[in-house]
N, C-alpha and C positions, 0 to 999 in steps of 0.2 A: 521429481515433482516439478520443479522447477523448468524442466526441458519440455516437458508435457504442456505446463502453462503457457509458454513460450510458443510453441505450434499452434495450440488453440489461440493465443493471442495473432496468430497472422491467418485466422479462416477470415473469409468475409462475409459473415453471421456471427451474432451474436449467440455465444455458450453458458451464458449466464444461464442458471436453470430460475432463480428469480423473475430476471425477465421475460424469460421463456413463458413459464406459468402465470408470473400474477402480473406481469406487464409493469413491473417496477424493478427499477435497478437495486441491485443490493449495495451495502456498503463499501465495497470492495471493487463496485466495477467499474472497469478502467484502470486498475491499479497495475496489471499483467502490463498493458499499451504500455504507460507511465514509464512503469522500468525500463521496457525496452528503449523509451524514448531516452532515459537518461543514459543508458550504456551508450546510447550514440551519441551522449553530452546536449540532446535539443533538449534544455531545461525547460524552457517556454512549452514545449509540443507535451512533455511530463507533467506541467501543472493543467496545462486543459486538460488532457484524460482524467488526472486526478490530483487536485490539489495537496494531497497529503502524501504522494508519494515522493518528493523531496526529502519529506522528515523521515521517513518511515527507511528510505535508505543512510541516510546519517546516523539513523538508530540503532541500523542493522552495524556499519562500520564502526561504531563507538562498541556495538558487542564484540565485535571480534577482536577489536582493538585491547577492549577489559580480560577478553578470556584468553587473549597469549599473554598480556602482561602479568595477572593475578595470580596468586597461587590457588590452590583447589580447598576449599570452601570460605575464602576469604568473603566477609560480611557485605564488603561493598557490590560487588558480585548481583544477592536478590535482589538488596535495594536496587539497584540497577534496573533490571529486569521488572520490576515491581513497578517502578519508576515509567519506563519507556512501555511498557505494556498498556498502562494506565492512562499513557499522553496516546499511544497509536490509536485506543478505542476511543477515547474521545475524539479524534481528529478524524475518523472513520465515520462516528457519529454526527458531526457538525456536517462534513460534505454531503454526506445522507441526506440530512434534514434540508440544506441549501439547496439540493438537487431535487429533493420532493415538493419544496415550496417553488421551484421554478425558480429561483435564483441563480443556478449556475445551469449551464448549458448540459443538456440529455449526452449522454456517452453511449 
């Protein structure tokens, strides 16, 4: 999935089917850019595509980090996930809204 996102993130056209159709960006777009821009450490180039993909990788690394260290169903674990799940969609949601009011620049 990930390699897949990765290709479609370097065509130059937009694969959003969102934008495609209703000519609104969805939640998410620009997040595929974002990461690649942070695998090549330009943090600045990952917050224009998408402000929340900074967190959204810290969140990802604090999971992987919980599930080598924890043992198998230890409680902290959902909370966790419960947790970071709940901050990704709100921080997906706010860029959304920022993005459809014109406050942050079209991706």
């Amino acid at each position: 999935m990930g390699a897949v996102c990765g290709v479609l993130a370097l065509l130059p056209f937009t694969t959003c089917l969102s934008k495609i159709v209703l000519g609104r960006p969805c939640p998410g777009c620009g997040m595929t850019r974002a990461t690649l821009r942070l695998l090549r450490g330009d943090l600045a180039g990952a917050v224009r595509y998408h402000p929340a993909a900074p967190f959204a990788a810290l969140g990802l690394a604090c999971a992987v980090a919980l599930a080598l260290a924890l043992p198998e169903g230890h409680p902290l674990w959902d909370r966790f996930v419960r947790a970071a799940l709940t901050a990704l969609a709100l921080a997906l949601a706010a860029v959304w809204a920022l993005r459809l009011a014109g406050l942050l620049p079209p991706v």
